[in-house]
C-alpha positions in Angstrom: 9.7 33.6 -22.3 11.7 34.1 -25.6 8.5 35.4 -27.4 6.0 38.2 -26.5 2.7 37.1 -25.6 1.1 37.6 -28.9 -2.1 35.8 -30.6 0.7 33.9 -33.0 3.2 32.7 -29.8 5.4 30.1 -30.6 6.6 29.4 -27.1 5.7 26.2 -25.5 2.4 26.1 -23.6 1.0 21.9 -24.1 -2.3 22.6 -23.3 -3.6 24.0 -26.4 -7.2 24.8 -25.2 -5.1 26.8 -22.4 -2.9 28.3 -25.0 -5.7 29.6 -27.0 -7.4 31.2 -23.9 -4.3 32.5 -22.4 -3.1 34.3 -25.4 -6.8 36.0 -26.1 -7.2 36.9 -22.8 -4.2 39.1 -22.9 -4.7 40.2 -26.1 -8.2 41.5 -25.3 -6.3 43.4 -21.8 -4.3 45.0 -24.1 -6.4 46.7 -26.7 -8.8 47.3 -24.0 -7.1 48.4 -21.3 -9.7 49.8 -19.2 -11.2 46.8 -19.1 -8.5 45.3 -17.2 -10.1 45.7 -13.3 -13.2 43.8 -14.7 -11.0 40.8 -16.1 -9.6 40.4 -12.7 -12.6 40.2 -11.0 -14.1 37.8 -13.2 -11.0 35.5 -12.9 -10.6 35.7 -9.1 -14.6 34.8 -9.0 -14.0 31.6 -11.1 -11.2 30.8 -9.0 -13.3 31.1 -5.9 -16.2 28.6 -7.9 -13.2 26.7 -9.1 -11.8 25.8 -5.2 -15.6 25.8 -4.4 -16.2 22.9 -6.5 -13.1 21.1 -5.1 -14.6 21.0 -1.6 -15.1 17.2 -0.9 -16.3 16.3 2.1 -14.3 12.7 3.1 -16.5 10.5 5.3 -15.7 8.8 8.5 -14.9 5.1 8.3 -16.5 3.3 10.7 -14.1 1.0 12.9 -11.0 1.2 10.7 -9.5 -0.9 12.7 -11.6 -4.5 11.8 -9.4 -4.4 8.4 -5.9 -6.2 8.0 -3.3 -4.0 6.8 -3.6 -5.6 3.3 -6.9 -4.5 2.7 -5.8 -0.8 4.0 -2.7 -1.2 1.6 -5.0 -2.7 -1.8 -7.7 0.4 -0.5 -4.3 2.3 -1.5 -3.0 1.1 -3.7 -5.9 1.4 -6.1 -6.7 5.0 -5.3 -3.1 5.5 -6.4 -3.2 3.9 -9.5 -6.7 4.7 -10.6 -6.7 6.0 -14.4 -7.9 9.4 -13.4 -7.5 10.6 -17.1 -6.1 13.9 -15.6 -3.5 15.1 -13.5 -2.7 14.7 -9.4 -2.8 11.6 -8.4 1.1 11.3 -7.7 0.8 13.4 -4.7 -2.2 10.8 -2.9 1.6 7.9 -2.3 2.7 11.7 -0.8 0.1 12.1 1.3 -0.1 8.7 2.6 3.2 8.7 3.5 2.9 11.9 5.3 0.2 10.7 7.3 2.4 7.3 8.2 5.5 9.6 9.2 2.7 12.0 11.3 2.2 8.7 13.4 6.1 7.5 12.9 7.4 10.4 14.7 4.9 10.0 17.8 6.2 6.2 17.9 9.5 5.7 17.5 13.2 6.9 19.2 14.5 7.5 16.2 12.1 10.7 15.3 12.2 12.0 19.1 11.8 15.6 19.0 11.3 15.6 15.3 9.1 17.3 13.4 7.7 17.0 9.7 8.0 20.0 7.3 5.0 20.9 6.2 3.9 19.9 2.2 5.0 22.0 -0.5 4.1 21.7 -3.9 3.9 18.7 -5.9 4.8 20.4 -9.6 7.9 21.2 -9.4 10.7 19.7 -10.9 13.1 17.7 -8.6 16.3 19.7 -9.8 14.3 22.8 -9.3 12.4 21.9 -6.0 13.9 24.2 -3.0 13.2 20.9 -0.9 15.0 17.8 -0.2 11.9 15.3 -1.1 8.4 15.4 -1.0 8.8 14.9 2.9 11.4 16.1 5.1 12.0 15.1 9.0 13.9 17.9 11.0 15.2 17.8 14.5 14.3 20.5 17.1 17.4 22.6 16.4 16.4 22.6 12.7 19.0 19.8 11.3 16.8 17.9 8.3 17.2 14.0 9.3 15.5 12.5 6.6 14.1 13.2 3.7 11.3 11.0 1.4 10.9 11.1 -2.8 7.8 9.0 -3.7 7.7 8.4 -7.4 4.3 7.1 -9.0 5.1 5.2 -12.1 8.9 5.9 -12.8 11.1 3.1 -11.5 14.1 4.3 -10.1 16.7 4.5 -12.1 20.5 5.5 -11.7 19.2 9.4 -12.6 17.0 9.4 -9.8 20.0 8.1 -7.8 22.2 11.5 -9.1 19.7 13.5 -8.9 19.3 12.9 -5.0 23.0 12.8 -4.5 23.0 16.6 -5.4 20.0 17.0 -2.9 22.0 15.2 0.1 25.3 17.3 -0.9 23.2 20.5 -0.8 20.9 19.5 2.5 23.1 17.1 4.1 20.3 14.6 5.6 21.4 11.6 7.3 19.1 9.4 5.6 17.7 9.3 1.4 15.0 7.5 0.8 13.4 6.8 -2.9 10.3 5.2 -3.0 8.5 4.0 -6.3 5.5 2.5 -7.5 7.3 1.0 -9.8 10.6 -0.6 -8.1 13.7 -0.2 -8.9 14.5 -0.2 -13.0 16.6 -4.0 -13.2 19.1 -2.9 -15.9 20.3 0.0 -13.7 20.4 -2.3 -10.5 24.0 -2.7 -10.4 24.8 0.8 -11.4 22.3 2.3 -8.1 24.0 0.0 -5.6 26.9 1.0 -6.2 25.6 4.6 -6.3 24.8 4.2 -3.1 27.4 2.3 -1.8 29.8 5.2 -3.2 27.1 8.3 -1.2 27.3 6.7 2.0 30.9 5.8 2.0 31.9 9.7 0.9 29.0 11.4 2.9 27.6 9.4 5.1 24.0 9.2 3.9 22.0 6.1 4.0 19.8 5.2 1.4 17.0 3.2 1.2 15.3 2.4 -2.4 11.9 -0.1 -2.4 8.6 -0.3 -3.3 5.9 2.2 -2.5 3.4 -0.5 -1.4 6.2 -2.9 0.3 7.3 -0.4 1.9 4.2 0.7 3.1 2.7 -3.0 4.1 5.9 -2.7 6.4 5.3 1.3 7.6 1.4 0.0 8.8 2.8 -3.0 10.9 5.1 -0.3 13.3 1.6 2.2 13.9 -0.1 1.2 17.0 -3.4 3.0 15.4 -4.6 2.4 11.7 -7.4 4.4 12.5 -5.3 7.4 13.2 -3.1 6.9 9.8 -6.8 6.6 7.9 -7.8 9.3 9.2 -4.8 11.5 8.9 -5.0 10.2 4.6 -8.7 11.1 5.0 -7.7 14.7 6.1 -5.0 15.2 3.6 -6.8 14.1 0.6 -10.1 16.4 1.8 -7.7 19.6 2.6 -5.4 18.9 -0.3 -5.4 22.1 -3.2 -3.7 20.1 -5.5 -5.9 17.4 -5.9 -8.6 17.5 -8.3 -12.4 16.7 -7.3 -12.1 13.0 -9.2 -9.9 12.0 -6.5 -11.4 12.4 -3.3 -14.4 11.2 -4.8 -12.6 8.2 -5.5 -11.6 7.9 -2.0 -15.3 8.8 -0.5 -16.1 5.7 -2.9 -13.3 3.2 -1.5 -14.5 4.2 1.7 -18.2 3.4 1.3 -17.4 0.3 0.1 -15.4 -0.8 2.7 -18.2 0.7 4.9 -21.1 -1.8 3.7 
């Protein structure tokens, strides 16, 4: 940080209410020093309370597999889009998709011997993420395949397009995809097929830019078990640290209803 953590820091911390508690916390540390083994104990109990409260227990649906795909896919779709009013719910398209590749790589010759690596953080910054995408596929000896960016309300633009070139130079997958709630941003169209055109003529990656819900309408109609991907959602969403409470209760609630 440029500034010491003083009661008048001028750095940049958005959350005022955080700001304010932050900056008093460690001000009171520091004149009272001896106080300092109590602090952490307080904090680390309020974290406990804190992932305490988080614990959502996701119910069972009931014969998931009575419901056409497009009633899975608008189930989906509106727990993605849902105005939580706080932050999170751009890793549930994540988790979804991670639960369709956990049943892709079972099904098809194409992931034979592959495995997923498991989720990493959903904050980070895609320039600064140590990862390829939000979901990587590797082969037994190690070699990353594919890798998977799911964007929830950005359409993808040409800067998305650069931004994974530098990704497939550095990992070296064989296939890119981008994948956005949103589509693909018309008046950069031209400019990311021939972005692409250009990556997989120079090194040899293919890839694939859609829709998050096309692409998962089309992702459901290869799985042999929709009550396996539900459930595998289900289990992501319930184990997920991430995710704030509102959302698997919003889940447990699209759940019930499709229940009755």
């Amino acid at each position: 940080q440029p500034y010491p953590y003083t009661l008048d820091y001028n750095g940049k911390i958005s959350n005022k209410n955080v700001k304010e508690a932050f900056l008093n916390l460690i001000d009171f540390v520091q004149k009272n020093p001896k106080q300092t083994e109590l602090v952490v104990t307080i904090l680390l109990y309020q974290v406990r309370q804190l992932m305490k409260s988080n614990q959502v227990k996701i119910i069972k649906l009931s014969n998931p597999e009575q419901f056409e795909i497009k009633t899975i896919v608008d189930c989906l779709d509106y727990h993605f889009s849902f105005n939580y009013k706080t932050k999170g719910a751009s890793k549930l398209p994540v988790l979804a998709f991670y639960s369709v590749y956990q049943q892709l790589i079972k099904k098809l010759e194409r992931y034979k011997l592959c495995s997923l690596k498991p989720l990493g953080s959903h904050t980070a910054s895609d320039r600064t993420s140590e990862n390829a995408g939000d979901i990587e596929v590797f082969r037994s000896n190690k070699k990353l395949i594919e890798a998977i960016e799911i964007k929830q309300g950005n359409p993808i633009n040409i800067q998305m397009l650069r931004i994974a070139k530098d990704k497939i130079i550095t990992f070296n997958p064989r296939r890119y995809c981008i994948f956005s709630s949103s589509d693909i941003n018309q008046s950069d169209s031209d400019l990311i097929e021939e972005e692409i055109k250009n990556i997989r003529d120079i090194h040899g990656c293919q890839i694939i830019v859609n829709g998050t819900i096309t692409t998962l309408k089309y992702y459901l109609r290869l799985l042999s078990s929709l009550e396996n991907f539900i459930e595998g959602y289900s289990n992501l969403v319930e184990s997920d640290q991430e995710l704030q409470t509102t959302h698997k209760l919003k889940w447990n609630e699209i759940l019930s209803k499709l229940s009755n």
